[in-house]
Rosetta silent file (secondary structure, phi, psi, omega in degrees, C-alpha in Angstrom):
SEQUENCE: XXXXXXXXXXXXXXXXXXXXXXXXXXXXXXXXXXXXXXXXXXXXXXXXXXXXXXXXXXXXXXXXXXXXXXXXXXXXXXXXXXXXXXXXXXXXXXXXXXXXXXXXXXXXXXXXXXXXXXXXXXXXXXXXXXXXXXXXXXXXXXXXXXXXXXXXXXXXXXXXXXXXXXXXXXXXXXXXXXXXXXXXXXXXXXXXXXXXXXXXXXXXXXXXXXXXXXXXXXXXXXXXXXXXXXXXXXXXXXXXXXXXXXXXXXXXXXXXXXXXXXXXXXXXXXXXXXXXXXXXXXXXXXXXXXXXXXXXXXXXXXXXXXXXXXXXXXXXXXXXXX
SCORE:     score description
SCORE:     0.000 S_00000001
   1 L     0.000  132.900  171.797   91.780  147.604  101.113 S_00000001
   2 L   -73.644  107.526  169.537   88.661  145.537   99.158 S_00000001
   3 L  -126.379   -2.213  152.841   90.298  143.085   97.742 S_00000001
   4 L  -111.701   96.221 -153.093   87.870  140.810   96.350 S_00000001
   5 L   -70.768  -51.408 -129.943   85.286  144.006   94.965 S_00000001
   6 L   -80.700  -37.042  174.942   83.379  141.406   92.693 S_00000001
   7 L   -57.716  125.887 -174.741   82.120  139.143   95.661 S_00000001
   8 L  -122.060 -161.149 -129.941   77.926  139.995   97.366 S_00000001
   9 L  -164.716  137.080  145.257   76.423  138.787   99.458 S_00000001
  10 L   174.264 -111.477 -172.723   72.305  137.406  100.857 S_00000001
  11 L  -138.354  162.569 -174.283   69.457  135.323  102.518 S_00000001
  12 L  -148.983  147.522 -169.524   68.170  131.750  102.193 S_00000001
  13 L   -67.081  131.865  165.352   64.652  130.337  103.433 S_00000001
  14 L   -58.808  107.298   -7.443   64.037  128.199  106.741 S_00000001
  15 L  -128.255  126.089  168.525   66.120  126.059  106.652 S_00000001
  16 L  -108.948  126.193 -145.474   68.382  125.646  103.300 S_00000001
  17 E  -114.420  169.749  154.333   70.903  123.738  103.659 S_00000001
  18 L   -49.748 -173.441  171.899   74.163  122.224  101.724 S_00000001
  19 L   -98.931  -22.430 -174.906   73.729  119.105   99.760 S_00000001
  20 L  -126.618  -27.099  166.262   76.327  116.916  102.539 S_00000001
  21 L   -58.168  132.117  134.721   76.837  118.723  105.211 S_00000001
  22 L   -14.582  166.873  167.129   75.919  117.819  108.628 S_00000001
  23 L  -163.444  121.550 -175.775   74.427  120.857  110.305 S_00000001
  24 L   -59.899 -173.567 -179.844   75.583  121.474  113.733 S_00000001
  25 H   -89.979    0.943  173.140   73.240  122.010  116.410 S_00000001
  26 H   -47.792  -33.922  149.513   72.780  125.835  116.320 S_00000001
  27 H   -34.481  -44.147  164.416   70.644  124.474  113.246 S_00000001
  28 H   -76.866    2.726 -159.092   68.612  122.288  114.912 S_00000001
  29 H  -123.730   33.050 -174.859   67.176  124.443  116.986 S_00000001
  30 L   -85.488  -73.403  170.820   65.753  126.499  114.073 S_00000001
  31 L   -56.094   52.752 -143.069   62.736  125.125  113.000 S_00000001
  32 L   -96.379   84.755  161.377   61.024  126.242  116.227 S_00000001
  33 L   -39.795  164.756  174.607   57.310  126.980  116.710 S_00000001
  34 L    65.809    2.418  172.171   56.653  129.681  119.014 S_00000001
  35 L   -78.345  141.659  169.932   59.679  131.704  118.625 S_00000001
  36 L  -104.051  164.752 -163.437   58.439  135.400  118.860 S_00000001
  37 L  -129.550    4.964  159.398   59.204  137.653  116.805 S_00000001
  38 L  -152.359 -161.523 -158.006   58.584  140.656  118.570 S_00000001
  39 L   -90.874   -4.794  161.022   58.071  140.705  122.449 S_00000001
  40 L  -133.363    5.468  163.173   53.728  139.391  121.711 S_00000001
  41 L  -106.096  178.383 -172.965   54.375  138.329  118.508 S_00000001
  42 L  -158.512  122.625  173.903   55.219  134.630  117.814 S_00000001
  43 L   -18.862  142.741 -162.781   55.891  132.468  114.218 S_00000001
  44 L  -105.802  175.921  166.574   52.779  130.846  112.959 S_00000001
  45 L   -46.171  -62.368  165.145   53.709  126.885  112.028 S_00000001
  46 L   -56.055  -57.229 -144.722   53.903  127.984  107.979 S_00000001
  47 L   -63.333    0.143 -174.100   56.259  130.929  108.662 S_00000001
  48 L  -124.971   86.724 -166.393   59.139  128.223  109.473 S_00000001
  49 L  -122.919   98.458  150.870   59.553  127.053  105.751 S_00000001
  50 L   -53.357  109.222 -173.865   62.465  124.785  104.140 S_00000001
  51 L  -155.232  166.491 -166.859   62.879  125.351  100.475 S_00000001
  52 L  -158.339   -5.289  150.960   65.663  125.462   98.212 S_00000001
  53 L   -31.612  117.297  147.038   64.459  125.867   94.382 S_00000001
  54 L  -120.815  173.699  177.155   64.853  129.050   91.986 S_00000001
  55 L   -66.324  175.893  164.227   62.856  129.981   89.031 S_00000001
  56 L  -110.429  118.417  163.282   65.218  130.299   85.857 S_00000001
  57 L  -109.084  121.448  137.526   66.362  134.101   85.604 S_00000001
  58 L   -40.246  -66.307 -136.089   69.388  135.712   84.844 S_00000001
  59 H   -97.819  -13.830  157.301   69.978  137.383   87.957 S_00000001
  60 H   -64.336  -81.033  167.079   69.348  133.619   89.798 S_00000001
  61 H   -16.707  -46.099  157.751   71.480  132.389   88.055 S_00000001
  62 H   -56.459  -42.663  172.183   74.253  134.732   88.429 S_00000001
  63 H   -25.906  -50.372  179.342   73.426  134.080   92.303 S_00000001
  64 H   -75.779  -26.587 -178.348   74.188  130.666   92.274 S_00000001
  65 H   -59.580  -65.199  174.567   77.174  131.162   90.163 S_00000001
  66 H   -58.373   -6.167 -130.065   78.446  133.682   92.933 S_00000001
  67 H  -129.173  -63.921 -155.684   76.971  131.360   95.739 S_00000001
  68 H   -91.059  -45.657 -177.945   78.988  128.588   94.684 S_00000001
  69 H   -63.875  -48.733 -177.585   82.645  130.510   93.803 S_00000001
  70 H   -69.891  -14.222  166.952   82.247  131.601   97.672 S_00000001
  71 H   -39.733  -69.108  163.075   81.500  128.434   98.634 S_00000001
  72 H   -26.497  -97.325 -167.807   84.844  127.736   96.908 S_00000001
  73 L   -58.608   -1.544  169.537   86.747  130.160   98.709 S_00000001
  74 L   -85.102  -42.633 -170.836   85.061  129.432  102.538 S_00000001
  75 L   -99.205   50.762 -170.361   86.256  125.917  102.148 S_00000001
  76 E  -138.090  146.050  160.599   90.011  126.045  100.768 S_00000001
  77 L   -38.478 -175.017  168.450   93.023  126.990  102.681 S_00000001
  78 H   -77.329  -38.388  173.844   94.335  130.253  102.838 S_00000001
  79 H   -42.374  -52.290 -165.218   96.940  129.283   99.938 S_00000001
  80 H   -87.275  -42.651  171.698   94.199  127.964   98.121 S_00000001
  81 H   -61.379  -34.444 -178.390   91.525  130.947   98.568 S_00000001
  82 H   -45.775  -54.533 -179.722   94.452  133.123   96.821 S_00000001
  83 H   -56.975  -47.364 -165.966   94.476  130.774   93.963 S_00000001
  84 L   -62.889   -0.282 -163.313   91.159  130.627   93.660 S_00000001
  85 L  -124.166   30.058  158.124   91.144  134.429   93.684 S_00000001
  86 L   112.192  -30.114 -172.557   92.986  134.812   90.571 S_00000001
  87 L   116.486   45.570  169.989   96.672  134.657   93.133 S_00000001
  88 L  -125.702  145.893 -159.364   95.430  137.860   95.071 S_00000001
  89 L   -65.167  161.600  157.595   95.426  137.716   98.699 S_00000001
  90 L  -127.512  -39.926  169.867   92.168  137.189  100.597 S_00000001
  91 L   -43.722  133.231 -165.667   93.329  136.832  103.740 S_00000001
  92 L  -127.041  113.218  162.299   92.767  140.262  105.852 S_00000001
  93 L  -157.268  141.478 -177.895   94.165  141.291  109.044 S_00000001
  94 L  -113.050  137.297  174.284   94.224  144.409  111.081 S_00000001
  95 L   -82.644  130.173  163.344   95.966  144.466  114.084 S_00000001
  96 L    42.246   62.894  179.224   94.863  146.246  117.236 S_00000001
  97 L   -35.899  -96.383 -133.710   91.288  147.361  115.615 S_00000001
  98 L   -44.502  -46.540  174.101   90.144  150.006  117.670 S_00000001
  99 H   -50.892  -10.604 -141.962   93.405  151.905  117.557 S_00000001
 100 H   -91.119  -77.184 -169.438   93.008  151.419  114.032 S_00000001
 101 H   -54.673  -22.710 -162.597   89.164  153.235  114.111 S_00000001
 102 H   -81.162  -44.040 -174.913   89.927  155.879  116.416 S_00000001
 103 H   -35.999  -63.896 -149.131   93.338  156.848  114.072 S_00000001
 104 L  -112.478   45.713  139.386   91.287  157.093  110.668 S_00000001
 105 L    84.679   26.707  161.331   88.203  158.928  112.319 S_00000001
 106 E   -60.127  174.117  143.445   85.675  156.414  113.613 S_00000001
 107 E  -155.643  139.241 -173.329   83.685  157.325  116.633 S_00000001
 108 L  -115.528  125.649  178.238   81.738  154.915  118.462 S_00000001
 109 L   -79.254 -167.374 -175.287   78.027  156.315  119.755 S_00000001
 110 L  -145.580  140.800 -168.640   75.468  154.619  121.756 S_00000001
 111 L  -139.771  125.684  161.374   72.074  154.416  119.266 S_00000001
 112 L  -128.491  132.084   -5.749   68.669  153.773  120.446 S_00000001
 113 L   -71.055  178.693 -167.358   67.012  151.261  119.541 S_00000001
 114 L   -86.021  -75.569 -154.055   69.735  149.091  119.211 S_00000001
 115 L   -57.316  101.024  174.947   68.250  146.669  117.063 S_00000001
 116 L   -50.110  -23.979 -162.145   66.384  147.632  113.564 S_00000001
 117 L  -132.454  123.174  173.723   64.439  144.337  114.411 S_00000001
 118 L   -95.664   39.672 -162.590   63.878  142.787  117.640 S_00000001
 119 L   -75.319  -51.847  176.515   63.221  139.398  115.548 S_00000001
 120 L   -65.842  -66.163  176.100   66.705  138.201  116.218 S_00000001
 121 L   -40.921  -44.095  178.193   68.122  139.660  119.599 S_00000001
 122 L   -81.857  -25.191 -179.550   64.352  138.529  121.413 S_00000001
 123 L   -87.996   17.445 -158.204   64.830  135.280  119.676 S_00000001
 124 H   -60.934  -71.544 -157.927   68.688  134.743  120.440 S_00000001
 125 H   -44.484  -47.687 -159.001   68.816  132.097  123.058 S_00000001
 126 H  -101.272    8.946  166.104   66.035  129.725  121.667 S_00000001
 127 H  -103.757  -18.940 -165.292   67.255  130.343  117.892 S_00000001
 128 H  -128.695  -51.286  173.014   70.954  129.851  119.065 S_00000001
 129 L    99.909    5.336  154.933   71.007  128.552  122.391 S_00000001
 130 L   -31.828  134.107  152.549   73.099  132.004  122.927 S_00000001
 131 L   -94.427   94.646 -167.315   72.197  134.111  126.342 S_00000001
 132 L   -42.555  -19.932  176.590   70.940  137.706  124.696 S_00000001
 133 L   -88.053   15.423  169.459   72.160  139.417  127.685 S_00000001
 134 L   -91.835  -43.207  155.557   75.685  138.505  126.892 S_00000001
 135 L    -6.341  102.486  170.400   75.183  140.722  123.406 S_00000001
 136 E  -106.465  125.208  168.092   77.317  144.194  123.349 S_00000001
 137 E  -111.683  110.815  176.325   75.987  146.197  120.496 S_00000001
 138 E   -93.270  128.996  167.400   79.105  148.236  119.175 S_00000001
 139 E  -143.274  139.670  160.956   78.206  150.816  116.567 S_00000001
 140 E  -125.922  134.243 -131.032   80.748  153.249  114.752 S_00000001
 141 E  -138.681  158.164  172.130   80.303  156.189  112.282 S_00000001
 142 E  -119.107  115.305 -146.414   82.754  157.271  110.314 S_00000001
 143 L  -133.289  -29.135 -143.611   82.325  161.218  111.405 S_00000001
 144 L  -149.318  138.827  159.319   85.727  162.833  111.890 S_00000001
 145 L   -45.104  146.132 -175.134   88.682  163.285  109.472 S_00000001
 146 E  -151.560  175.172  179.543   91.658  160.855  110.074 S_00000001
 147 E  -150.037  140.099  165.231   95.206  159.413  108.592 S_00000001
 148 L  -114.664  115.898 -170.819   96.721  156.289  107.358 S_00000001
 149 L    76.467    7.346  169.195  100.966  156.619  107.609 S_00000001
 150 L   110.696   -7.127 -175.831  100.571  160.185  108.341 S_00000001
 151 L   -95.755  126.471  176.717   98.434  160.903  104.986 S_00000001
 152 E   -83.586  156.487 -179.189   95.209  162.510  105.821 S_00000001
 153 E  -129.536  168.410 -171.138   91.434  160.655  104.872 S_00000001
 154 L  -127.615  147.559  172.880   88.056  162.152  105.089 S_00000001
 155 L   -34.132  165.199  154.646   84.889  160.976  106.792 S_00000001
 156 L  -146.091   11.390  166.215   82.473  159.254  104.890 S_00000001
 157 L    92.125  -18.121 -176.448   79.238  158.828  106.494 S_00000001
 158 L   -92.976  163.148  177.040   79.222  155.131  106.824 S_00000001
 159 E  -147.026  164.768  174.363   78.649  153.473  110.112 S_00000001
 160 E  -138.519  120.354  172.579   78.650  149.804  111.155 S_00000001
 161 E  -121.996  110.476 -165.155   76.288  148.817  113.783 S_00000001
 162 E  -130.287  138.362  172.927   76.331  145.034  114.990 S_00000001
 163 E   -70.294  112.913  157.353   75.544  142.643  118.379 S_00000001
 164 E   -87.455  136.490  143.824   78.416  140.550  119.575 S_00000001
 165 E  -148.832  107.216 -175.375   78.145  137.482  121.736 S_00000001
 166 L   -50.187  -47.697 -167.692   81.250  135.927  122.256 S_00000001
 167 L   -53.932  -32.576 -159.192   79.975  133.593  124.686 S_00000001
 168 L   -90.043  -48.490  171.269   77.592  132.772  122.464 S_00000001
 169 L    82.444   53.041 -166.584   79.494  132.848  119.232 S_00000001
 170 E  -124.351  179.709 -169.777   77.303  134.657  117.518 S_00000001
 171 E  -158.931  120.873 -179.308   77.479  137.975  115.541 S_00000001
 172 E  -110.857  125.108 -158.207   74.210  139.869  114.996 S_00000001
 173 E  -103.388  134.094  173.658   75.000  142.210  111.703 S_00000001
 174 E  -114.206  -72.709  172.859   71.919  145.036  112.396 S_00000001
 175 E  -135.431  143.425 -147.689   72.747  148.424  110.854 S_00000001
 176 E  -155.511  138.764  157.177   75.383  148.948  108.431 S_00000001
 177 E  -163.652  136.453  178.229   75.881  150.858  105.530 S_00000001
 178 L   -79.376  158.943 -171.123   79.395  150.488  103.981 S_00000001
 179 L   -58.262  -30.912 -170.232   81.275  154.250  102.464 S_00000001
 180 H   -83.321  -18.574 -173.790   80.115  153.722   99.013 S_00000001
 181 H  -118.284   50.895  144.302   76.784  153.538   99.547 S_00000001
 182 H  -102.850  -11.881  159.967   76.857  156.318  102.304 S_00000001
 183 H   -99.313  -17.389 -158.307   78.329  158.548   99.580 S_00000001
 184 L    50.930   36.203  162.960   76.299  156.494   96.792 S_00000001
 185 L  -150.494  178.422  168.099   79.370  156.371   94.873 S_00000001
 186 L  -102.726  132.417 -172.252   82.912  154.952   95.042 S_00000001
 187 L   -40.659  103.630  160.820   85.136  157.333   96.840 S_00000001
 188 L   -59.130    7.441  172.341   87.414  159.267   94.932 S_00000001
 189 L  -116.272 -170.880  179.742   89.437  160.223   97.807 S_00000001
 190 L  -102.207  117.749  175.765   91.372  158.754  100.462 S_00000001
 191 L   -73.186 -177.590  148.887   89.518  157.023  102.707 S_00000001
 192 L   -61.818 -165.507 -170.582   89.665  154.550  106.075 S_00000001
 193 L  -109.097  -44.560  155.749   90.541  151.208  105.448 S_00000001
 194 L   -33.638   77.642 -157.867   87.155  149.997  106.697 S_00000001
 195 L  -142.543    8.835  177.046   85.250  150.009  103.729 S_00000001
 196 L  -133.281 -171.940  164.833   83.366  146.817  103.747 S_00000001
 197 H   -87.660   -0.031  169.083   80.925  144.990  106.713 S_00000001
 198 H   -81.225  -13.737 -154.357   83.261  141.710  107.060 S_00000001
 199 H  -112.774  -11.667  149.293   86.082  143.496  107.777 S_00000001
 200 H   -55.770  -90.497 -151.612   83.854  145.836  110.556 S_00000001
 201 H   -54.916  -33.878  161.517   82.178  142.591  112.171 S_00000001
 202 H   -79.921   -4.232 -177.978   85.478  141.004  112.459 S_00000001
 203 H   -88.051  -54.134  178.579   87.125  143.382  113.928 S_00000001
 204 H   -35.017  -48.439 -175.166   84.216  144.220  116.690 S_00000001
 205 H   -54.189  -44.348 -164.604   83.983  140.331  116.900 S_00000001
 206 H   -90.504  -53.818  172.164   88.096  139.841  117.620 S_00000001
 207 H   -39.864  -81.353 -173.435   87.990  142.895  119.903 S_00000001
 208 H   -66.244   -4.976  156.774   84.844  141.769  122.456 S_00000001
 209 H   -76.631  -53.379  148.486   85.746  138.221  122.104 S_00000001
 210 H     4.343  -88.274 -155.378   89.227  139.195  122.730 S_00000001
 211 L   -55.803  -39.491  176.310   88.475  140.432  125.821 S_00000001
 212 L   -64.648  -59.557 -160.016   86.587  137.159  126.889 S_00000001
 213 L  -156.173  158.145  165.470   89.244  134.674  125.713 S_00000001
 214 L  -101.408   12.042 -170.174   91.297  134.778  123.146 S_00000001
 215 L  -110.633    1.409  168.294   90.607  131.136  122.346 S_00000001
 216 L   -90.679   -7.628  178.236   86.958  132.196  121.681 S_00000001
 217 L   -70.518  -16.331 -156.736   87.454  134.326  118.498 S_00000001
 218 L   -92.492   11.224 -165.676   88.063  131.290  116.813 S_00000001
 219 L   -84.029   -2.977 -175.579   84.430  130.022  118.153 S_00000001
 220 L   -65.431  106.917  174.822   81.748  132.059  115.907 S_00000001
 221 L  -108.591   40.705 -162.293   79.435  129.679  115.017 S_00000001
 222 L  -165.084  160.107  160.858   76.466  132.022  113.892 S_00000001
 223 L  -164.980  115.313  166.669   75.758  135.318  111.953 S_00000001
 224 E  -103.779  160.692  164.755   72.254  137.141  112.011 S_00000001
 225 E  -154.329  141.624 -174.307   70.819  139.708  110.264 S_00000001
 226 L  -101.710  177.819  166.365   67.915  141.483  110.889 S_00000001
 227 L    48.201   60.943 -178.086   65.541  143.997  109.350 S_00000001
 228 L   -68.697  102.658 -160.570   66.967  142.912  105.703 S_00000001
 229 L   -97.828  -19.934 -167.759   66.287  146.151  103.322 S_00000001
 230 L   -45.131  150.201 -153.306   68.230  144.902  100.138 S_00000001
 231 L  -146.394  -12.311  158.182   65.451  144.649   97.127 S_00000001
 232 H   -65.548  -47.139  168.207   67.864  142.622   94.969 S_00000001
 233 H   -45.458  -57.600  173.278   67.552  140.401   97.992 S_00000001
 234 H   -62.690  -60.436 -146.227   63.671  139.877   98.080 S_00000001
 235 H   -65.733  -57.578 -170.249   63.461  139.247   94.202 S_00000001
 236 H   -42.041  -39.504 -172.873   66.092  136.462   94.749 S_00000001
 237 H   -96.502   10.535 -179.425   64.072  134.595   97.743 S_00000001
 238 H   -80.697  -36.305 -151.290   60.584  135.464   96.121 S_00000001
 239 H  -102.153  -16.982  144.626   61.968  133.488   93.589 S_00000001
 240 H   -65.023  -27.681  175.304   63.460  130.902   95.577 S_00000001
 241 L   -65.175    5.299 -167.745   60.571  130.123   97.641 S_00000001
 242 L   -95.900  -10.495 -152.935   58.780  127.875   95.401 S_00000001
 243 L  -135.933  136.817 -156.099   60.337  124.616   95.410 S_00000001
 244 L  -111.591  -16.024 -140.624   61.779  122.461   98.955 S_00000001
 245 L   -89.517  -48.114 -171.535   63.914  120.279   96.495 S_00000001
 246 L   -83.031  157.055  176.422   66.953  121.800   95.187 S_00000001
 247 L  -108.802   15.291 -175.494   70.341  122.971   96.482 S_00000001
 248 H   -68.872  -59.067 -166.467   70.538  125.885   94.095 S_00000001
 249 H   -63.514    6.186  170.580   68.672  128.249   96.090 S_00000001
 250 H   -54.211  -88.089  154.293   71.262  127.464   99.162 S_00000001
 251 H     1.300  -68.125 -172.881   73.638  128.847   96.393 S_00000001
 252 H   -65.703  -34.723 -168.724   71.512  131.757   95.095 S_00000001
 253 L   -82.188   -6.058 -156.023   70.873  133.089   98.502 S_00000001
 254 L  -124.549    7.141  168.937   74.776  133.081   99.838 S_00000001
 255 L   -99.085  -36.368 -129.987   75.453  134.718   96.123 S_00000001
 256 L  -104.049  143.502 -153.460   72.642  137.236   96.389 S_00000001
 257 L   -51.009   -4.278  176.737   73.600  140.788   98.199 S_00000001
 258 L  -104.193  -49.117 -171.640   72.693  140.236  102.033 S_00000001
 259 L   -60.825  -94.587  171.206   74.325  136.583  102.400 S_00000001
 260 L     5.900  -35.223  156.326   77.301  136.863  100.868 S_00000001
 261 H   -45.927  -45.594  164.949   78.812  139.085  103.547 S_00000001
 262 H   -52.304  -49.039  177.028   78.662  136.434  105.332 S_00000001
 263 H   -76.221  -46.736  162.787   80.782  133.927  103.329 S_00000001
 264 H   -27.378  -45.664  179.261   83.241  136.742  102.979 S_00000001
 265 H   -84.053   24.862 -163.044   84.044  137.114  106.537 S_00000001
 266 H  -134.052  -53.607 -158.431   84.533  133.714  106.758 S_00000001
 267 H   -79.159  -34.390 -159.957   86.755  133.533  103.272 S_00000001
 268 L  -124.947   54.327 -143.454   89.074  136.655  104.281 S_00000001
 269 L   171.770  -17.147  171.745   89.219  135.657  108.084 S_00000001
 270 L   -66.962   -1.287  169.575   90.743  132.224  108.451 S_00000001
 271 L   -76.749  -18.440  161.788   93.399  132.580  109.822 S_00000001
 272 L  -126.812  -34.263 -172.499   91.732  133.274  113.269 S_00000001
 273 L   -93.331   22.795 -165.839   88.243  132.264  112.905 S_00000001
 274 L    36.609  179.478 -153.986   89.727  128.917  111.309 S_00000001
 275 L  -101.551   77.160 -171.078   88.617  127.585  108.059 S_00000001
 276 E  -120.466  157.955  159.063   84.475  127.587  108.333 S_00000001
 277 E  -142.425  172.716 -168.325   81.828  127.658  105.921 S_00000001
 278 E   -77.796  129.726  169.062   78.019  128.575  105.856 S_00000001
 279 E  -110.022   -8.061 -176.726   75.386  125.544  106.319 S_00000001
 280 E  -170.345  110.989 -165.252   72.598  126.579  106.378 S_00000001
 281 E  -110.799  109.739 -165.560   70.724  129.952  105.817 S_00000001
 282 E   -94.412  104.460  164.305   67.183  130.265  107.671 S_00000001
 283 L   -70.740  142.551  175.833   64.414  133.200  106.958 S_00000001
 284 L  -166.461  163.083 -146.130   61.209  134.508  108.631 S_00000001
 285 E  -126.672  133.902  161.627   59.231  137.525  108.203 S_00000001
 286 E  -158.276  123.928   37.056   58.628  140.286  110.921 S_00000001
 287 L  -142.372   19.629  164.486   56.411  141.392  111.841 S_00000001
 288 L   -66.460  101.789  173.640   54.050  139.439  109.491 S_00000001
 289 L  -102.520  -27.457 -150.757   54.098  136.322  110.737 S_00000001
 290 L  -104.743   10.606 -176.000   51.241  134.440  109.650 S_00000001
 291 L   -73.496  125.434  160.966   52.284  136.079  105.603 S_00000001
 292 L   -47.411  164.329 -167.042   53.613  133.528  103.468 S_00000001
 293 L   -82.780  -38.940  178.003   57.167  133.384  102.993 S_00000001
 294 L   -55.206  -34.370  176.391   56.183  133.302   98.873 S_00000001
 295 L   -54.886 -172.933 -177.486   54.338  136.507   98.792 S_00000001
 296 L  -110.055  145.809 -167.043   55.908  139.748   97.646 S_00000001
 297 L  -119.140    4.131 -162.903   57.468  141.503  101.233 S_00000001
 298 L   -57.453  113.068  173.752   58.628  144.610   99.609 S_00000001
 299 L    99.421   29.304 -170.344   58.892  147.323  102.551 S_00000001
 300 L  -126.060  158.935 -154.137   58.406  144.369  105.366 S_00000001
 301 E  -118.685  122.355 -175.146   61.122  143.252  107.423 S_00000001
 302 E  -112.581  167.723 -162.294   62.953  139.692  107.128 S_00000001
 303 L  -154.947  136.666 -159.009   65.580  138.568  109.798 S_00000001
 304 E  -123.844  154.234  151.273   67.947  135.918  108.619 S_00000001
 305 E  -133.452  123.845  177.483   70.346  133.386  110.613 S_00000001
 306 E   -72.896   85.631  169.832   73.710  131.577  108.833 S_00000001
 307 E   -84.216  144.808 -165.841   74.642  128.727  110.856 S_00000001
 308 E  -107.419  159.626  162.366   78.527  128.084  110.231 S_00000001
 309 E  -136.893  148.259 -169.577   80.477  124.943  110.188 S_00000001
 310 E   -87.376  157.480 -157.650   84.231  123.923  110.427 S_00000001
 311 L  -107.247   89.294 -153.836   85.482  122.497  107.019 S_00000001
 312 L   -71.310    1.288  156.714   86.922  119.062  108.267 S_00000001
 313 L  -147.701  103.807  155.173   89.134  118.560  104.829 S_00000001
 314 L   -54.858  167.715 -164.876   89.745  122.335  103.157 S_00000001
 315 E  -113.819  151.040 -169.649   90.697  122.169   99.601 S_00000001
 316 L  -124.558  -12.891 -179.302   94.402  122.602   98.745 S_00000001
 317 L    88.992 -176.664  173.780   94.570  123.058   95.133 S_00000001
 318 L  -115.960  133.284 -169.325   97.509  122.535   93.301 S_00000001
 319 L   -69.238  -13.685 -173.434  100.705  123.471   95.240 S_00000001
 320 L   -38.413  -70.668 -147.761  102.401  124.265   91.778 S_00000001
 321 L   -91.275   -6.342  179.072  100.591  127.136   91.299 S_00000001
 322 L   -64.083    0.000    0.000   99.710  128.510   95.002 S_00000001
């Protein structure tokens, strides 16, 4: 069950950062000439652009607004994300995923290509310091009738297709579309329980990490995402791109409908992936590379990476009211 509906999710420019934070080194190894961005193409010198500015809009604005309450909830306890969530849990956990997917009518294919983008996956190691051949890309559809308690649910058409690498501690989210907008409505029927991409990526993520260690789930220090189609998304960073100065557009882009997944899995997830929050969200264009980052991209393909950090004093709140 979705239990915070109202929270989205999206991208931020190379490299936008917090206002205090530190930024480990999967960050430093961002601003990289010479990264390719497809197996002969390779970032021009402009295309690796730090900015952090929006215009004043409405819909920036709400961004930042939304940007900043998840902010809130990545760095507060679990006690404390509750409060902060009106006193409704956030904390999510399913036990023993897979049985979980097979039960309420997942099936997991094999999809070629894997990757909508090869911006990230050819770029892992020297964007991440990751080894791309450690990367299992688990994709699942939700194709066959199922039950939760013995009650039957019906397919819906969504699938979640993402790269793990535990080793790495990275999570690449590639193609995803959640049930409502694989029905393009919200389901009036009974459904899985799978119904958003944080609560997909963590489960793939605790399963194949699992399997490595079980002291490695709590290690994801990364989240990419390629081929970004969201068009709420572009208008936000078109409009963010103008200005290096500000910490808003950190804010607008981790409010705005692609990021924001991110801070979610992070916010309804701490109890195993500890108590992390997003530092920094980095952008680049493919397979335009020498195109400014400023122009309008509409039907061109952007490929984002979230470096995470652990939140060395979480916020506690008041205990009165926890």
């Amino acid at each position: 069950m979705l239990l915070i509906s109202t929270l989205v999710l999206s991208l931020l420019p190379l490299v936008a950062t917090r206002a205090v934070s530190p930024l480990p080194a999967l960050a430093e190894l961002l601003p990289v000439p010479g990264i390719s961005l497809d197996v002969n193409l390779h970032l021009s010198q402009n295309t690796t652009v730090a900015y952090h500015r929006l215009g004043k809009r409405a819909l920036s604005q709400t961004s930042i607004t939304k940007g900043r309450r998840l902010d809130c909830m990545m760095s507060a306890t679990i006690a404390h994300a509750q409060q902060i969530n009106g006193g409704v849990r956030v904390e999510e956990n399913f036990d023993e995923y897979l049985s979980l997917l097979l039960d309420e009518g997942w099936e997991q294919q094999t999809i070629d290509p894997k990757y909508s983008s090869s911006g990230i996956q050819a770029n892992l190691q020297t964007l991440t310091g990751a080894d791309p051949d450690n990367t299992e890309y688990v994709y699942f559809l939700s194709k066959e009738s199922g039950e939760i308690d013995g009650q039957p649910i019906s397919p819906t058409g969504a699938f979640f297709g993402n790269g793990i690498n535990p080793q790495g501690g990275v999570i690449i989210a590639d193609n995803n579309k959640t049930p409502r907008y694989a029905l393009g409505q919200v389901p009036f029927f009974p459904i899985s329980r799978i119904v958003q991409w944080s609560q997909a990526a963590f489960g793939e993520w605790e399963y194949q990490a699992g399997a490595v260690d079980d002291q490695v789930v709590e290690a994801l220090r990364g989240v990419g995402r390629t081929s970004i189609p969201g068009i709420a998304s572009r208008q936000v960073f078109r409009r963010t791109s103008t200005n290096q100065a500000e910490v808003d557009g950190f804010y607008a882009m981790l409010g705005t409908p692609n990021g924001a997944s991110t801070g979610f899995l992070l916010a309804t997830h701490k109890g195993k992936l500890g108590i992390k929050r997003v530092a920094s969200i980095a952008v680049w264009n493919h397979p335009l590379s020498d195109v400014d980052l400023n122009s309008w991209r509409d039907g061109w393909k952007l490929n984002m990476l979230f470096t995470l950090e652990p939140v060395a004093n979480p916020t506690t709140g008041n205990p009165q009211k926890a």
